[in-house]
N, C-alpha and C positions, 0 to 999 in steps of 0.2 A: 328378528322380524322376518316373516315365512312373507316371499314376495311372488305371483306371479310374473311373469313378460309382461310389458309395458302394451306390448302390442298386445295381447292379451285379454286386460283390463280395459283396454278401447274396443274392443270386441263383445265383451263383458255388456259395456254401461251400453252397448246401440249407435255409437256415435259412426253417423253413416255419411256418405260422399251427399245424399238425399239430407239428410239433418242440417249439415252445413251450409247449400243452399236453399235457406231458406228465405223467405219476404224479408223478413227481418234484417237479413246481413245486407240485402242487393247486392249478389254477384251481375245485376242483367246491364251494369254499365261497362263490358268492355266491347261495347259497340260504339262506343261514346268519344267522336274525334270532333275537336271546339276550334275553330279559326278567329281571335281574338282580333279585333280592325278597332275603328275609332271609338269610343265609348257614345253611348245614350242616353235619354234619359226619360222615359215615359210614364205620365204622369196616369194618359190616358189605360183604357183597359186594350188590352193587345189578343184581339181574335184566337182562338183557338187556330180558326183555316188558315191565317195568315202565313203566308210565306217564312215568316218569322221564324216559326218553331222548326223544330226537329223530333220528330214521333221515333219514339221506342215502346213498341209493345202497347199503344195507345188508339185510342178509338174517339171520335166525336159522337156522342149520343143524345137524344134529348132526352132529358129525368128534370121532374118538380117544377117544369113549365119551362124549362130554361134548356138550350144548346150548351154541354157541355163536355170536358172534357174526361173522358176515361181510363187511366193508366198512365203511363211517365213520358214524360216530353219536357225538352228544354230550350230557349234561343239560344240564339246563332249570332253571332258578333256582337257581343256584350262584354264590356269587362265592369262589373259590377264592384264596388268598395264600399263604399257608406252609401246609408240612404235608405230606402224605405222597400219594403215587398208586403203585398195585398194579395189578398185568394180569398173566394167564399168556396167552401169546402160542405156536402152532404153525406154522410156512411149511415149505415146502419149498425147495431150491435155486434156485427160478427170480427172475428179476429181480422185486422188488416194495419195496418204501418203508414197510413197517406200524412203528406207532409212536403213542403217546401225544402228545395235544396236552393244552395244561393255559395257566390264566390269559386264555382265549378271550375278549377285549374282544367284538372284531366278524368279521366274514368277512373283513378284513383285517388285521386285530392279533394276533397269540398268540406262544406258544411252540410249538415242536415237538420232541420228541424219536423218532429212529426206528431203524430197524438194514437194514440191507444183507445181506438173506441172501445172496446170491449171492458176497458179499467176506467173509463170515464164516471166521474162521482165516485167512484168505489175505492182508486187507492191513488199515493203519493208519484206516480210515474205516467199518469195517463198523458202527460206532455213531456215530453223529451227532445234538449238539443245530445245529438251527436257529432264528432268528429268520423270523417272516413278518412284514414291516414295508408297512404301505400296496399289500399284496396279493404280495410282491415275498418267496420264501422263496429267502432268500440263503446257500444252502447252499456257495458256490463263495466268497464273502467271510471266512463264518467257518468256517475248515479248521485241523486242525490242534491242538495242545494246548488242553484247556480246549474244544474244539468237537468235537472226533472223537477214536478211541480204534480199537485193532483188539481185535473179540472175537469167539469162538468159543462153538458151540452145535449142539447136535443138530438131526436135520429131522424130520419128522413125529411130534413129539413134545411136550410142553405142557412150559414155559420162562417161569420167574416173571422179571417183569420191573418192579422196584420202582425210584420219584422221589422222592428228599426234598428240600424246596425250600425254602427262609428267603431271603426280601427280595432281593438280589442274585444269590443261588449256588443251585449243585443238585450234587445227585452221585445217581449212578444205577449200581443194583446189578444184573445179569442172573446168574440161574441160582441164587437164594438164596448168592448169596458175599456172607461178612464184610467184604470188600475193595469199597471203589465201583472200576467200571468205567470209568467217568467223572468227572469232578471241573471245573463247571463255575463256573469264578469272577465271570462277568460275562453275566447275562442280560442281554441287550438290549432287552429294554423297561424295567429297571430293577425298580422293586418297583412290579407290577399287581396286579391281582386281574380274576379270570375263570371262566368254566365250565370244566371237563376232558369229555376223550372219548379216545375212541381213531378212527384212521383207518388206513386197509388201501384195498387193491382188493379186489372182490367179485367176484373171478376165479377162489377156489380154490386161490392161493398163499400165504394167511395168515386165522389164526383168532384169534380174541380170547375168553376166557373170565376168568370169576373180576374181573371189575372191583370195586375202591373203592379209596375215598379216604378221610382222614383231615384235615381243619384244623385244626393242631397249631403255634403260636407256639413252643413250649419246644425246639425240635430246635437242637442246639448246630454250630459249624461254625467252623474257623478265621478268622479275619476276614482280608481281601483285602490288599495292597497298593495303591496306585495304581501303576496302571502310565509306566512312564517312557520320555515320549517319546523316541525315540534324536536325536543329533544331527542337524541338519539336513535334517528333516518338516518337508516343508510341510501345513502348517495351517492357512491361511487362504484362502478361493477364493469364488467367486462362480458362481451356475450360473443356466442359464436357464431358463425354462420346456421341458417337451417337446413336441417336434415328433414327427411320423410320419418314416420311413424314409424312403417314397417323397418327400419334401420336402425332402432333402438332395443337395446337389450337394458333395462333399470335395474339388474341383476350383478351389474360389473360398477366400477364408477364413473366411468365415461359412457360406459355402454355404447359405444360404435362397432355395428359391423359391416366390415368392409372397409370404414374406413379409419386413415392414421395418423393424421391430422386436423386439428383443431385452429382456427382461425380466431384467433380473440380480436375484438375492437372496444373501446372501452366506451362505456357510455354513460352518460347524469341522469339522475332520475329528476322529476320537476320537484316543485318545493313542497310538496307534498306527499315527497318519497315516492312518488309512481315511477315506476319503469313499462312505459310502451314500446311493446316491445317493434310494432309497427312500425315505427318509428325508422327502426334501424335494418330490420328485417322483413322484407312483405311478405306476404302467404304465395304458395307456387300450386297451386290448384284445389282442389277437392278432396284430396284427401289431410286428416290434420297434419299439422307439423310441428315437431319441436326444437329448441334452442337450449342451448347449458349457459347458466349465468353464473358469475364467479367473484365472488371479492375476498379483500382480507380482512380477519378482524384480530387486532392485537390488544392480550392480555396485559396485564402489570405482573399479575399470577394464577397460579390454577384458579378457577373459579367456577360457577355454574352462573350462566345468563339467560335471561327468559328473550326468546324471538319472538315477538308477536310479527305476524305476515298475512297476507292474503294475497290472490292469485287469480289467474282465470287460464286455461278451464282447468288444468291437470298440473298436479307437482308432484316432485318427488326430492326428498331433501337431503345434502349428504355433508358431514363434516369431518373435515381430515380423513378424507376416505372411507367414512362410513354411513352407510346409509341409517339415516332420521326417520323420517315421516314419509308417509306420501298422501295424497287428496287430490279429492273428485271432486271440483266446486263447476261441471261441468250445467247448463240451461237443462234444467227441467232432471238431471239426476240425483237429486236426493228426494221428490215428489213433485208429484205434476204441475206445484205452483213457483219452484224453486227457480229462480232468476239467474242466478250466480253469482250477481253481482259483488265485487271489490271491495275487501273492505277490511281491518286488522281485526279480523275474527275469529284468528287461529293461533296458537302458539305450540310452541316444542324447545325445552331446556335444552340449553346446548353446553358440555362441560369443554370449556377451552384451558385448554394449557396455557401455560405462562410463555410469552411471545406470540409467531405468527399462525393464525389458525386459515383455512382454508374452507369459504364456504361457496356449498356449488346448488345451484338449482336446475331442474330440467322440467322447463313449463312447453307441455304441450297445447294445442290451439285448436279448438274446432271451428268455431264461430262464436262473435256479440264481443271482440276485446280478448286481446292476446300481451298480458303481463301477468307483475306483480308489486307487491310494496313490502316492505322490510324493516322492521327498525327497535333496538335493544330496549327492551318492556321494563329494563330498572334504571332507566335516565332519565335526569334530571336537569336546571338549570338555573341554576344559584351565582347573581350577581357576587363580583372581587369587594365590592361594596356591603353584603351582604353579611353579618354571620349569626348562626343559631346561638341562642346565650339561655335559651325557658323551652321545656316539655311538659305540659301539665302530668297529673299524677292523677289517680281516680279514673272514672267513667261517667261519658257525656251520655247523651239522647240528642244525637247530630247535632253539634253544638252551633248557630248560626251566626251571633255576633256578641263584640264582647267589647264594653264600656268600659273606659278607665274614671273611678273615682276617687280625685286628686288628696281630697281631704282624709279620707280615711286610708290611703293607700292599698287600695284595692282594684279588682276586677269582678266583673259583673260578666256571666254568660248566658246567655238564652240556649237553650236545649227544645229542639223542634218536634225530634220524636219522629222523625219519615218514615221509620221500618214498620212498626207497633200500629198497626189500624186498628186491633183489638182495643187500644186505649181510649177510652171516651174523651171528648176535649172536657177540659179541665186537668187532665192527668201529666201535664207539663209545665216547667218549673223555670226559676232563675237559679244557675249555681255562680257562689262566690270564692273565689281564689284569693291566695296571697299572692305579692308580684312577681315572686319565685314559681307559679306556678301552681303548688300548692292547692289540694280543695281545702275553703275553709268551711263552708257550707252546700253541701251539694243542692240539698232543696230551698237552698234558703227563702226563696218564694215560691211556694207552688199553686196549683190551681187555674192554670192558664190553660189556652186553647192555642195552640202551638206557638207562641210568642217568637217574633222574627227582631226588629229594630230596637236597641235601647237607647237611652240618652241621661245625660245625669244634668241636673239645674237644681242648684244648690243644695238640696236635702234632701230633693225628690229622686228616685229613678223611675223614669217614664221607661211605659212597657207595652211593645204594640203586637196587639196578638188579631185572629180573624177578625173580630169586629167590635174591636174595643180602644182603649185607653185607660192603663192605668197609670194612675200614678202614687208610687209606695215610699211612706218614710223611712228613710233609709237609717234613721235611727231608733226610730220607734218601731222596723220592719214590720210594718202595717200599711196595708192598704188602707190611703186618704178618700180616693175618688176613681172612681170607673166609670166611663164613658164610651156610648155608643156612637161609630163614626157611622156617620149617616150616607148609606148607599155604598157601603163596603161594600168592595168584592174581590180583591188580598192588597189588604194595606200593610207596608211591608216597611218601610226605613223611616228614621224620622231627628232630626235637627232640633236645636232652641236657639234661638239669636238671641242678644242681649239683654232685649227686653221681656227673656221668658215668654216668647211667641213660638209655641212646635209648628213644626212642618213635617208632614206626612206622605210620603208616596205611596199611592194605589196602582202596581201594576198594571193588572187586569181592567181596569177603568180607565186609565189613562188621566188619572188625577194629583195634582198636590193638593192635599188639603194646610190650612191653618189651620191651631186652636188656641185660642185664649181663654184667660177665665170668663169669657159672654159664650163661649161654644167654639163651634165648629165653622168654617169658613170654606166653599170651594174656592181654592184661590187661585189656582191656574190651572188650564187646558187647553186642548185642541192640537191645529197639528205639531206644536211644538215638544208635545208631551205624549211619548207613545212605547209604551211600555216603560214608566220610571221604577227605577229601584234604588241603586245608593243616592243619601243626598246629603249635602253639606253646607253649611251656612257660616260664611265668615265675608267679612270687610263687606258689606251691605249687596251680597247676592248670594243667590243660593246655587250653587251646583248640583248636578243631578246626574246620573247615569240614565241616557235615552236610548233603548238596547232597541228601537223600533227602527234605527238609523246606527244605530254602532257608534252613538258618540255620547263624548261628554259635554254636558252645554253649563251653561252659567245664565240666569235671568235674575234683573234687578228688582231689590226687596221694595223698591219705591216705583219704576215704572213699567215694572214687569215684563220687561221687553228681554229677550231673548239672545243670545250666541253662541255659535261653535266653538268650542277649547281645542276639542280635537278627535281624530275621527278614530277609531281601533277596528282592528279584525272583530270576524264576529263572534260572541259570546257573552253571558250577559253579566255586567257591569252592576257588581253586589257591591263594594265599599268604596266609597272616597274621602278623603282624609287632608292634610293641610301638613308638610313637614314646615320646621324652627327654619328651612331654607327660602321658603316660601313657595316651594312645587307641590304641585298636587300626585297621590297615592291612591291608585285607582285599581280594583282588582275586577278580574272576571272570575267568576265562581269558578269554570272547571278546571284553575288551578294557576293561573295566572298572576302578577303583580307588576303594575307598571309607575314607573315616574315620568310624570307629567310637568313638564313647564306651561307656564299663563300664556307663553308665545304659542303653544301647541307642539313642542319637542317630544317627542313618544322614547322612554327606553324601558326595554323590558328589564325585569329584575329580578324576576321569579316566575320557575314555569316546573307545576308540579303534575302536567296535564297524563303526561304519559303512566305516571304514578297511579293515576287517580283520585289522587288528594287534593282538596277543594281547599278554597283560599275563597271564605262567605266574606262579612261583612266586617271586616278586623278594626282594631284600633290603633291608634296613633299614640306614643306617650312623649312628649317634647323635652321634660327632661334626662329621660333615659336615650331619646333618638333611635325609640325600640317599636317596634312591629307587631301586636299579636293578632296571630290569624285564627279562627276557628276554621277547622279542616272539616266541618261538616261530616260527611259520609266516614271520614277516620277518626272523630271520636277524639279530637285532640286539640289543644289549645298548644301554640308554638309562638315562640315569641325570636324575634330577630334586631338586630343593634343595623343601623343602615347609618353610613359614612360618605360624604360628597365623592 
């Protein structure tokens, strides 16, 4: 591998002492000294002229009838924790960053939340919370659900922009909607207390009017999950102090000159395998800086392992003293729209020897978020409870879900067909296995329009595709009867209770349907029902996967009334099932499977996320105490023996 200097390649891509301050980052708060006294609590709006504030780089003007403010200012004896923050806010289209800052420790600690006029309606980030950690606003680390949101808003016009904050979360309302915009679960400073302000440029492209605040303990909010690490994140590393740019040589494998020691401190990444690196190390001016990070990864034996990682802004990657990779994932250097943002988008084999291997990174920092994340692309997590005992044989068409029928001892699959657009609907099928696995009929039904849910009642297999119902004798393999569900829009899973009554979940609609031999019935909606997919019917309720809240509920077949079983991380919730123990078997497609107790006990059991292998809408088999998942996107039918 032919490598320039590191300093070199920063020379290379433009990245300038001008690049790094830029609006975006706010370097303009180290003017910024807060004398925190008794707390307040203003309900009322608090004057721009009032003695209150503290102007930085700020103007009072009048714009769109109203005295306003222009550019960044914050109060002065506030210590702010829960409670409420108000601003009507005006920009125009042109590039600018204004936004609320709130829980301001120092001129390097806070929160920030801000909006993207220029991305407004256009893309998924036009609203953004940030962390500023140790002066370091790592907008390019946290991207994405729970940190950015896309929203839309008028220009030259005053646009109420309301925060309510309790201990860990916030959600954040634009334009007076009932609806938060945002929904943020994990401030990263955790639970602070701080002054609030608002910050803008004082250029003309955004106005601040109508400020307060309220400190308010009583504001209610669903309580969080922990989040769960996926398999094989690395979590444990060690970093070194920073160095300047120009003292890097990426040529050597320390690459210090000048200097001859190395200061290791070791540090956690959060449970989502980030390493901030801010956290541990702050930035020392304008020009970038880098740090060497270092962990170990122990073999059983020779082997080759896939890394997947991602970074900001520069890497360069070495193992057992040899240099890997390197990447530019630096704002705006791969084209003018490139973000940088964080994310496990990269990978590079690494052949590790048997015992201990030594892996180092050296991530350089310009500005928008200075880390990375890490974590071994062939693991897995397979419950002691667990074991493989069925592989199917043959080829699916994304196989979705798979019936067990008892009488003839068999399996029924649905094949969805998601690659093949070219296939007109009708060109997807039911294939039948033996219990071994086994195809015994690949098409044995075909002529469907992507068929998702099956279910077996008596002699029938009921078969739910875009906008139908059939149901096909499953000894005479003929279709009896097809039926139109009335105001599809993807009816996707589907149940029978005792009395031969289907139940149908409509995603996209936000519906169950009934059917009986009189038709079709909507049988339950509204907010209880909001994105359903797996559903299940036993002991006179039916459970549901409601992916629109991340839980599982249960509502009764007689008075239709409603409850929590219990709540999951997000992802969406394809199968649920009833084990011979009496817990419920509930999967998230992207590779997930959990055991569920009635009391609402969560353990994971299966997690094939990192894989990529999907775990759709599987079945239950009671006397075998067996598992089969359709892996979707892998084209596999896998079957598992699960044990108390």
């Amino acid at each position: 591998m032919q490598m320039a200097g590191f300093g070199v390649k920063w020379k290379e891509i433009g990245v300038t002492k001008h690049h790094w301050i830029s609006f975006d980052m706010i370097v303009i708060f180290s003017c910024l000294s807060i004398l925190y006294l008794a707390p307040g609590s203003h309900a009322e709006i608090i004057d721009f002229k009032s003695d209150q504030w503290i102007m930085r780089n700020a103007q009072i003007v009048e714009h769109l009838g109203r005295e306003c403010l222009m550019g960044f200012a914050y109060l002065k004896d506030v210590e702010f924790d829960n409670g409420t923050i108000e601003v009507d806010f005006a920009v125009t289209r042109s590039v600018s960053y204004p936004g609320i800052i709130f829980r301001v420790q120092s001129d390097q600690n806070m929160e920030r939340l801000y909006i993207r006029p220029h991305r407004a309606g256009l893309y998924e980030d036009a609203l953004q919370y940030t962390p500023t950690i140790n002066g370091v606003a790592g907008w390019q680390l946290y991207n994405g659900s729970g940190f950015t949101t896309g929203v839309d808003f008028p220009v030259d016009e005053w646009v109420h922009l309301k925060v309510e904050v309790l201990d860990e979360q916030a959600r954040v309302f634009v334009n007076n909607s009932d609806e938060p915009a945002l929904v943020i679960d994990y401030l990263q400073h955790g639970i602070s207390k701080g002054t609030v302000g608002v910050l803008g440029p004082a250029d003309g492209t955004a106005y601040f009017s109508n400020f307060s605040y309220t400190i308010d303990n009583s504001l209610e909010f669903v309580p969080t999950l922990e989040i769960d690490t996926p398999p094989g994140t690395i979590t444990n590393w060690e970093v070194s102090q920073s160095y300047k740019l120009s003292e890097i040589d990426l040529e050597t494998y320390y690459g210090i000159q000048n200097i001859t020691e190395i200061k290791w401190k070791p540090v956690e990444s959060d449970a989502t395998g980030l390493v901030d690196i801010a956290r541990s190390n702050g930035r020392s001016g304008g020009e970038p800086d880098v740090v060497f990070a270092k962990t170990t990864i122990r073999a059983d034996a020779d082997k080759i392992m896939e890394l997947q990682y991602g970074y900001s802004d520069v890497v360069t990657i070495f193992l057992n003293g040899e240099v890997l990779a390197f990447g530019n994932s630096g704002y705006k250097q791969r084209d003018s729209s490139f973000l940088g943002v964080v994310g496990l988008n990269d990978g590079v084999y690494l052949r590790l020897k048997k015992g201990e291997n030594e892996l180092v990174l050296v991530i350089a920092e310009s500005f928008g978020g200075w880390g990375f994340i890490c974590r071994d692309g062939d693991a897995f997590y397979q419950s002691e409870n667990l074991v493989e005992v069925m592989e199917t044989t043959g080829d699916f068409l994304t196989p979705e879900c798979v019936v067990y029928d008892k009488d003839r001892q068999a399996l029924f699959v649905s094949n969805f067909d998601i690659y093949n657009k070219a296939r007109t609907s009708g060109g997807q099928y039911i294939t039948k296995l033996t219990m071994d696995g086994v195809v015994d009929n690949l098409k044995w039904h075909a002529g469907l329009n992507k068929p998702t849910g099956l279910a077996i009642h008596g002699n029938y297999l009921y078969i739910v595709d875009r906008t139908t119902l059939s149901l096909i004798d499953i000894i005479a393999m003929k279709e009896a009867r097809r039926v139109e569900i009335p105001g599809a829009e993807f009816p996707n899973d589907i149940d029978i209770d005792e009395n031969g009554a289907a139940y149908i979940s409509d995603s996209n609609r936000g519906m169950i349907y009934k059917f009986t031999d009189d038709g079709f019935e909507e049988w339950f909606w509204g907010e209880e029902v909001q994105n359903p997919n797996g559903i299940l019917v036993y002991n006179g309720k039916l459970y549901y996967g409601n992916n629109g809240d991340n839980s599982v509920k249960a509502v009764s077949l007689t008075t239709r009334e409603a409850e929590t079983i219990a709540k999951l991380k997000p992802g969406n919730i394809d199968g649920i099932q009833m084990t011979s123990k009496g817990d419920l078997l509930v999967s998230h497609w992207e590779g997930r499977i959990y055991r569920i107790s009635l009391a609402g006990e969560v353990e994971k059991i299966l997690d094939l996320s990192v894989l990529g292998v999907n775990t759709a809408d599987f079945e239950y088999i009671p006397e075998k105490e067996m598992i089969a998942v359709p892996t979707f996107r892998d084209n596999r039918v896998v079957g598992y023996t699960l044990s108390d």
